[in-house]
NUTOR-386329 format. One record per residue: residue in one letter; x, y, z of N, C-alpha, C in turn. Coordinates in pm, 1 decimal. Layout:
@residuo:a n_xx:X n_yy:Y n_zz:Z ca_xx:X ca_yy:Y ca_zz:Z c_xx:X c_yy:Y c_zz:Z .
...
REM end
This chain:
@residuo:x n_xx:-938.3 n_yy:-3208.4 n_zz:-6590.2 ca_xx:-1038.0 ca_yy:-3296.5 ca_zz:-6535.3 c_xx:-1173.9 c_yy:-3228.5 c_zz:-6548.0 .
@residuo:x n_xx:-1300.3 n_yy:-3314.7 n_zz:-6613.2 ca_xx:-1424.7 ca_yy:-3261.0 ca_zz:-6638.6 c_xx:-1460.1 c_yy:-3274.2 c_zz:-6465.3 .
@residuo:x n_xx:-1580.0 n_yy:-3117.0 n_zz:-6488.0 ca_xx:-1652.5 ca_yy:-3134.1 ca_zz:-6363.1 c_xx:-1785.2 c_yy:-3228.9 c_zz:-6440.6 .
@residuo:x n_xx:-1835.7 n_yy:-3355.2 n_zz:-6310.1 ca_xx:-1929.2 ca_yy:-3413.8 ca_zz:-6328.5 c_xx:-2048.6 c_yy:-3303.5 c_zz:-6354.8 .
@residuo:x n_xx:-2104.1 n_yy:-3386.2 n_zz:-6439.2 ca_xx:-2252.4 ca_yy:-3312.9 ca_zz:-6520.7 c_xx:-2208.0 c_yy:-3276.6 c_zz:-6688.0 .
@residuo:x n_xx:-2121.9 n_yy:-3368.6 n_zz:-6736.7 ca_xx:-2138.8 ca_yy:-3366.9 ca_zz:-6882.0 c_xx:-2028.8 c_yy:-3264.5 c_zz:-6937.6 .
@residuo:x n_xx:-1966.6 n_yy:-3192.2 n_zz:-6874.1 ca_xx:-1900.2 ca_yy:-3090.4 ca_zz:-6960.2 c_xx:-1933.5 c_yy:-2985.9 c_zz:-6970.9 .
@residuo:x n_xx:-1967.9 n_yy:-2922.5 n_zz:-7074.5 ca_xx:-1996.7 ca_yy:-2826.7 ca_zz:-7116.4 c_xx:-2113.6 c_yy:-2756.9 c_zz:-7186.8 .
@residuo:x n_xx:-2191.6 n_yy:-2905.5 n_zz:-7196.3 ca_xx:-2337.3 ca_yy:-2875.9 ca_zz:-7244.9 c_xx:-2419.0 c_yy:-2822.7 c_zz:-7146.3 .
@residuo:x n_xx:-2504.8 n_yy:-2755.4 n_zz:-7213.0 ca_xx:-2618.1 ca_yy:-2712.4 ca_zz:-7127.8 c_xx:-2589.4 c_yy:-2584.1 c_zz:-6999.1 .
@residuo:x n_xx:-2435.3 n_yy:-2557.7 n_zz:-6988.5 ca_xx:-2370.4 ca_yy:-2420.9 ca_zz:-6886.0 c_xx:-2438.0 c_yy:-2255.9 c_zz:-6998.3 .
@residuo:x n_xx:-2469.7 n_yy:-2180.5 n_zz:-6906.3 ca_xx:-2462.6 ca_yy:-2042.3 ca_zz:-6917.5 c_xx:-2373.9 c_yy:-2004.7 c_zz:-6958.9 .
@residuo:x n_xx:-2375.7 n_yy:-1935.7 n_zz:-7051.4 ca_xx:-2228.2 ca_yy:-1783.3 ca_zz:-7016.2 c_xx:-2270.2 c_yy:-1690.9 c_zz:-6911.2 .
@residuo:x n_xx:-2177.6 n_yy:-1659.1 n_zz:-6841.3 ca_xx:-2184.3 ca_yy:-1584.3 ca_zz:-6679.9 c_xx:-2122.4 c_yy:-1482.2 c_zz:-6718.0 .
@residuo:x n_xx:-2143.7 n_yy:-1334.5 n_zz:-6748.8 ca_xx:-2118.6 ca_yy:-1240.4 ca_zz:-6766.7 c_xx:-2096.3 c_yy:-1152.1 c_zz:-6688.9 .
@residuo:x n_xx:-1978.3 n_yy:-1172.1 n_zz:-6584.3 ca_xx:-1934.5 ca_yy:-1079.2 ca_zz:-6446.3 c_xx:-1933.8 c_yy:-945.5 c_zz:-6505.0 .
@residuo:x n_xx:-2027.8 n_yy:-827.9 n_zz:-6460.0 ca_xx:-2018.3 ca_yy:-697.6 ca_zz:-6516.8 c_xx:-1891.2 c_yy:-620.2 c_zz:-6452.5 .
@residuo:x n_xx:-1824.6 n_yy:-516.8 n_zz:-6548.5 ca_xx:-1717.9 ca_yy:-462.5 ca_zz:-6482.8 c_xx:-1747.5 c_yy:-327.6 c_zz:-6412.7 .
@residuo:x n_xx:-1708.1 n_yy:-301.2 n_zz:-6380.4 ca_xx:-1717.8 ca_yy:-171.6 ca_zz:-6290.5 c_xx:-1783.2 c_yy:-74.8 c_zz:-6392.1 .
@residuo:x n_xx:-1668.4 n_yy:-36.7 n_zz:-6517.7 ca_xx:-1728.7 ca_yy:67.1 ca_zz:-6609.6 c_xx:-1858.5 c_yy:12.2 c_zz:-6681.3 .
@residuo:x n_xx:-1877.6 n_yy:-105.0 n_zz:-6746.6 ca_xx:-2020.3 ca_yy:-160.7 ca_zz:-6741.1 c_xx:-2123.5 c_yy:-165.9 c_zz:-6630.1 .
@residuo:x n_xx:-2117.5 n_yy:-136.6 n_zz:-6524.1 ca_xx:-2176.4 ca_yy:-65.8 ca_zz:-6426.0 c_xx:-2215.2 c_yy:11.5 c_zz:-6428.4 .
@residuo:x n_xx:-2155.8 n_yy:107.5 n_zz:-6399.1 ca_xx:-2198.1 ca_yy:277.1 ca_zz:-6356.7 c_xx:-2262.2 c_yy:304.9 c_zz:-6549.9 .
@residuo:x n_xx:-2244.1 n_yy:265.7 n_zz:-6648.3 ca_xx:-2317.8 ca_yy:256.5 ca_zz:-6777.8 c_xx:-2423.7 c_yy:246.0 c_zz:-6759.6 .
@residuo:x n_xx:-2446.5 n_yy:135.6 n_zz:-6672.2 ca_xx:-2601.1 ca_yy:68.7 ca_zz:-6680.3 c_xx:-2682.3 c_yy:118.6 c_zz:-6610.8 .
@residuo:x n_xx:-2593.8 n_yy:165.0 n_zz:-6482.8 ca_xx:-2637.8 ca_yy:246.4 ca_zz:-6387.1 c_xx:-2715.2 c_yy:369.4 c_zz:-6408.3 .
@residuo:x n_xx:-2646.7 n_yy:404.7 n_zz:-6561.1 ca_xx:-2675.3 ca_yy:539.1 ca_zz:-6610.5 c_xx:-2740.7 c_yy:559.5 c_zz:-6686.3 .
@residuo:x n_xx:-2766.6 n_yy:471.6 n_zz:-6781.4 ca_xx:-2885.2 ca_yy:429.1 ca_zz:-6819.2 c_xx:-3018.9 c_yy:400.7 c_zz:-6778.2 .
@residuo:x n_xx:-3015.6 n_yy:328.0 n_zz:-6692.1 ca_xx:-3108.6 ca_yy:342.9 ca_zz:-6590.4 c_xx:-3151.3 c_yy:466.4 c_zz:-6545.3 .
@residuo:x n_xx:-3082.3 n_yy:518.3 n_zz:-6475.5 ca_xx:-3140.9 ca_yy:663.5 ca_zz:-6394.0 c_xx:-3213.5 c_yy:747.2 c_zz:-6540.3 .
@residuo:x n_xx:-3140.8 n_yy:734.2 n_zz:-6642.7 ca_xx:-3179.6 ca_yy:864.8 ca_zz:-6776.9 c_xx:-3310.2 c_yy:799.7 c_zz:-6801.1 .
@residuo:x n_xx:-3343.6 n_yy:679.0 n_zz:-6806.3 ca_xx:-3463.0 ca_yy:604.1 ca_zz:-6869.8 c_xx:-3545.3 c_yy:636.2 c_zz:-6728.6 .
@residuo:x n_xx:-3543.0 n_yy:618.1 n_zz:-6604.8 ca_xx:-3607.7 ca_yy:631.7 ca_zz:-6531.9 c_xx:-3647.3 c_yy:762.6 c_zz:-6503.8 .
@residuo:x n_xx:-3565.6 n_yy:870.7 n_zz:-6529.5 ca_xx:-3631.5 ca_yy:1028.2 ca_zz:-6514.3 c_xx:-3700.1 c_yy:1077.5 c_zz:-6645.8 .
@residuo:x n_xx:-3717.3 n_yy:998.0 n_zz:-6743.0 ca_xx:-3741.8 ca_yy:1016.8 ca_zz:-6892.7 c_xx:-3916.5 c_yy:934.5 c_zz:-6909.0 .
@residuo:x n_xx:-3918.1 n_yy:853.7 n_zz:-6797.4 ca_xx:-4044.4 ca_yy:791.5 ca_zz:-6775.7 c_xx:-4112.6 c_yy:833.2 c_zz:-6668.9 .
@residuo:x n_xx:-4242.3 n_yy:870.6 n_zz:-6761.0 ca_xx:-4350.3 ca_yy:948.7 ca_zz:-6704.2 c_xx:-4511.4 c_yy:917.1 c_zz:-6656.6 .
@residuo:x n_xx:-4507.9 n_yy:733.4 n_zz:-6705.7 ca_xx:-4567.4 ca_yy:681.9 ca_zz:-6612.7 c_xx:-4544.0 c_yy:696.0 c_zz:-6465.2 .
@residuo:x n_xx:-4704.8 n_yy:666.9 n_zz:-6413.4 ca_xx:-4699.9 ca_yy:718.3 ca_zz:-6284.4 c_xx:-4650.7 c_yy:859.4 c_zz:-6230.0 .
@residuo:x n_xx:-4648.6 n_yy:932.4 n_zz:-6269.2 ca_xx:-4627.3 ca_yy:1081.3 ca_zz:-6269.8 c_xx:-4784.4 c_yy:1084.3 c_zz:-6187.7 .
@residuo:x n_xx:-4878.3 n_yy:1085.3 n_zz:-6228.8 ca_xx:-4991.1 ca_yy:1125.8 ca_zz:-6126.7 c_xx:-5023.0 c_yy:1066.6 c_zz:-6002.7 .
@residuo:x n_xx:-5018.8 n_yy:934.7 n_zz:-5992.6 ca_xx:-5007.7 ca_yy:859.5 ca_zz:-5880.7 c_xx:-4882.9 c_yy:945.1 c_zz:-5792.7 .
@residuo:x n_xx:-4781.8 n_yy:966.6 n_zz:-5794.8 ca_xx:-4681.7 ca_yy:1037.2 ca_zz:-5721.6 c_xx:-4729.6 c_yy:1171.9 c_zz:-5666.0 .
@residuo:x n_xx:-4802.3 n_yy:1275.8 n_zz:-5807.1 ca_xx:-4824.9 ca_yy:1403.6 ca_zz:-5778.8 c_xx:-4980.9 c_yy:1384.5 c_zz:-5629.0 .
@residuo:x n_xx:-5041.7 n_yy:1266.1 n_zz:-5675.2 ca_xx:-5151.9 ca_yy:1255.9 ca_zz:-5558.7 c_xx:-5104.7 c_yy:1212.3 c_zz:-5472.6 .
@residuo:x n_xx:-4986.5 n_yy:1123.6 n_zz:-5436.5 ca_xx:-4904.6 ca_yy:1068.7 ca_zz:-5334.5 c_xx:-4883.2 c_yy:1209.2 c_zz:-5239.1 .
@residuo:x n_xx:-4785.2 n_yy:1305.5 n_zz:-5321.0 ca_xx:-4720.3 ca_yy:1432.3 ca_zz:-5261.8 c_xx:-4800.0 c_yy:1506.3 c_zz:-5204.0 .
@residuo:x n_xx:-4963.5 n_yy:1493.7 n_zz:-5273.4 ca_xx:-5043.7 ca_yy:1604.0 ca_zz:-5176.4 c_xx:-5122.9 c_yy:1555.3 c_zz:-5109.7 .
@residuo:x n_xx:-5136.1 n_yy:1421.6 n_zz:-5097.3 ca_xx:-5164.2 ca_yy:1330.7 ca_zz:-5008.6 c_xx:-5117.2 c_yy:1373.7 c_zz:-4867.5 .
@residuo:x n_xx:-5025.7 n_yy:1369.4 n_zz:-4867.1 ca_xx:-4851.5 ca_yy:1407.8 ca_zz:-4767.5 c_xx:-4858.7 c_yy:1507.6 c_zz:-4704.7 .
@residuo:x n_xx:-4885.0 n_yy:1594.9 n_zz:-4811.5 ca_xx:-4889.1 ca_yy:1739.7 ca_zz:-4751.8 c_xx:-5067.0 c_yy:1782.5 c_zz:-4713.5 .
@residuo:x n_xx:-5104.7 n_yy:1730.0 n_zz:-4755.1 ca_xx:-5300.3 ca_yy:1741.2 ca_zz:-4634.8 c_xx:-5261.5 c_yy:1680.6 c_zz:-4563.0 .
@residuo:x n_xx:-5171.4 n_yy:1551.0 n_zz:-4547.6 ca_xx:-5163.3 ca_yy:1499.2 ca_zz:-4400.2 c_xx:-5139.1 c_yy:1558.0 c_zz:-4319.9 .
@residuo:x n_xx:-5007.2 n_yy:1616.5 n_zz:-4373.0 ca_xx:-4909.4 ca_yy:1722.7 ca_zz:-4245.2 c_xx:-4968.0 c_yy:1838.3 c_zz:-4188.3 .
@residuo:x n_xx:-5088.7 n_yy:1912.6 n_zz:-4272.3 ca_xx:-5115.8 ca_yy:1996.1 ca_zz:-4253.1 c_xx:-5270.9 c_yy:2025.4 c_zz:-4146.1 .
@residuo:x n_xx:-5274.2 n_yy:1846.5 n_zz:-4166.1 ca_xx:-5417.2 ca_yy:1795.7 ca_zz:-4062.4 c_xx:-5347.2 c_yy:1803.8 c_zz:-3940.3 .
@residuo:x n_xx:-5232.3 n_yy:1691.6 n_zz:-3918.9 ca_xx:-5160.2 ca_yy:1638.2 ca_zz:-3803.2 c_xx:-5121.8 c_yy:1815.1 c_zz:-3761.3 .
@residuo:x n_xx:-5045.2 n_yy:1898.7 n_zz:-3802.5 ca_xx:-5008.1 ca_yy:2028.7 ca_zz:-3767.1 c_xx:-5111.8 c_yy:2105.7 c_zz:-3688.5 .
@residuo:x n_xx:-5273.6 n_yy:2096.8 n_zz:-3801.4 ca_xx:-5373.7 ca_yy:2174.0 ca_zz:-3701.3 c_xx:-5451.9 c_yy:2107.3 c_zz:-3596.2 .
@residuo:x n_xx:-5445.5 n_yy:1999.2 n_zz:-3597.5 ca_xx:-5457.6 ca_yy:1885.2 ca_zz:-3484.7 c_xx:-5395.3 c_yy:1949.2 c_zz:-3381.0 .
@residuo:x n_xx:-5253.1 n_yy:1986.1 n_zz:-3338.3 ca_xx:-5168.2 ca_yy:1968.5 ca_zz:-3303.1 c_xx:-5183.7 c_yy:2103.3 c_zz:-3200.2 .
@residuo:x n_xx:-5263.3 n_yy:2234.4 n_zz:-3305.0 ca_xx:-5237.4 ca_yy:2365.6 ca_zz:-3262.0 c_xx:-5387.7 c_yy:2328.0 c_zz:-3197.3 .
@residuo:x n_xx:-5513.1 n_yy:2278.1 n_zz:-3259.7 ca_xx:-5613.1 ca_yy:2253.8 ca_zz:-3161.2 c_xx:-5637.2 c_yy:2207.5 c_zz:-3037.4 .
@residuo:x n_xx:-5541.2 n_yy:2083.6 n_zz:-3011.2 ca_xx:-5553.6 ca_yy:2016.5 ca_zz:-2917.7 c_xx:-5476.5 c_yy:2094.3 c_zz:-2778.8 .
@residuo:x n_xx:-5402.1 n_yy:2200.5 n_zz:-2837.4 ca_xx:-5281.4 ca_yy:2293.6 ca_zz:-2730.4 c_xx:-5388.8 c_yy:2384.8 c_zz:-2739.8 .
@residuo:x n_xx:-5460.6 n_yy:2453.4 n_zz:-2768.5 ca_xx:-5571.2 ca_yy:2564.9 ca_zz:-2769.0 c_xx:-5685.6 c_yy:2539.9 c_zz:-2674.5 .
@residuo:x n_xx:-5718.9 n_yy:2408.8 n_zz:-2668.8 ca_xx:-5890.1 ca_yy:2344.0 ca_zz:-2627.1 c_xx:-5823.4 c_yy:2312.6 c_zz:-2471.7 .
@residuo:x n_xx:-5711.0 n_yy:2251.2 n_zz:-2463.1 ca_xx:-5658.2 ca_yy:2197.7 ca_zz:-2355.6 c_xx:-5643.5 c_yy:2281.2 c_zz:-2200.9 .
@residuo:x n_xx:-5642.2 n_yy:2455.7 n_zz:-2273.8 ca_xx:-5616.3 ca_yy:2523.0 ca_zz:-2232.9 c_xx:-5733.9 c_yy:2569.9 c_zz:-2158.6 .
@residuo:x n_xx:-5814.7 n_yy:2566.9 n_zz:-2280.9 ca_xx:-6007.9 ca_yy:2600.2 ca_zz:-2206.1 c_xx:-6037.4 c_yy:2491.0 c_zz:-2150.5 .
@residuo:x n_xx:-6007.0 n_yy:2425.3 n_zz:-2149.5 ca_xx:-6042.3 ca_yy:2276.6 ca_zz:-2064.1 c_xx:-5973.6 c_yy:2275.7 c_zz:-1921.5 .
@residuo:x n_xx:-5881.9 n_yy:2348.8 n_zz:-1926.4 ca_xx:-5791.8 ca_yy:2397.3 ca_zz:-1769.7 c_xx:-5845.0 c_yy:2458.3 c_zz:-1696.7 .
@residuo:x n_xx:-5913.5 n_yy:2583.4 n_zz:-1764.7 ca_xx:-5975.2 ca_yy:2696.6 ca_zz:-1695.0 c_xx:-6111.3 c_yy:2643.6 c_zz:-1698.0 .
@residuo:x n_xx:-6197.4 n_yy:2512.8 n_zz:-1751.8 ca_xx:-6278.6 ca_yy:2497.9 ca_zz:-1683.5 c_xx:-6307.5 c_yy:2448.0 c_zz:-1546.7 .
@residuo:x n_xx:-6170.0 n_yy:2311.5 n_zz:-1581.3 ca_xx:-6165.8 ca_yy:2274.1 ca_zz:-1472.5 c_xx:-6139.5 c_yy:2362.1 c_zz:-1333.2 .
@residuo:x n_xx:-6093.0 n_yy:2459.5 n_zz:-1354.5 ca_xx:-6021.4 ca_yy:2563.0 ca_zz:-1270.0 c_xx:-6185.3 c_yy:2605.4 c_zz:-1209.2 .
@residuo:x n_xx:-6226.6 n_yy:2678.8 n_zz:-1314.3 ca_xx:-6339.5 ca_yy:2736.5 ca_zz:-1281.6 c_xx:-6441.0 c_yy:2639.4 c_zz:-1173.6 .
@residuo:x n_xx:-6454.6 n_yy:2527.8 n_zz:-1189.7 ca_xx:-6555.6 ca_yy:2420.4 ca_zz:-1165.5 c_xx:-6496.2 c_yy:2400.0 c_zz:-1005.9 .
@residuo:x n_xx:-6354.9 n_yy:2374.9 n_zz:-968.0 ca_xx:-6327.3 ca_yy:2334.4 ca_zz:-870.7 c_xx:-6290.1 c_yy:2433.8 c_zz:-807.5 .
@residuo:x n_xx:-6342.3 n_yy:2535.2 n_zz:-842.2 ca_xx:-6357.4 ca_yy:2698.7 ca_zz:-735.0 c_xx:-6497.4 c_yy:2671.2 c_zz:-682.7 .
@residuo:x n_xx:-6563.7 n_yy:2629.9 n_zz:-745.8 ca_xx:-6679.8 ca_yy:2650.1 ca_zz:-712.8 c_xx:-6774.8 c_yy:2536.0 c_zz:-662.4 .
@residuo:x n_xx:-6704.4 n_yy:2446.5 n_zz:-579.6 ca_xx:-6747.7 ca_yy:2362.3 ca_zz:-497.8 c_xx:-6718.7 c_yy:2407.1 c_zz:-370.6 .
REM end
């Protein structure tokens, strides 16, 4: 029994990939993708992007525990001396 819509004209071939046609393509992929070297600089400015961040947020981090401290002993100082 035809499915309605004509038969057979005008259908795709549907090419269910198999497992080992998989991990092929898969592998292909990854070799073509580590083999391409576009965007290589955009990434390398990405990475040190990253790392000035971390290294802002880090001395941020040691400043704000340093100042906090003179900011204690002012207050200290100030409310001795009322």
């Amino acid at each position: 029994m035809d499915e309605p819509g004509g038969g057979e004209a005008g259908r795709r071939a549907v090419r269910i990939p198999t497992a080992f046609g998989l991990t092929d393509r898969i592998r292909a992929e990854a070799v073509r993708f580590a083999r391409d070297v576009r965007g290589s600089t955009a990434m390398e400015y990405a990475l040190l992007g990253g790392m000035i961040f971390l290294v802002a947020v880090g001395s941020i981090r040691y400043y704000v525990s340093r100042v906090s401290v003179v900011y204690g002993d002012i207050t200290a100082a100030v409310t001795q001396g009322n």
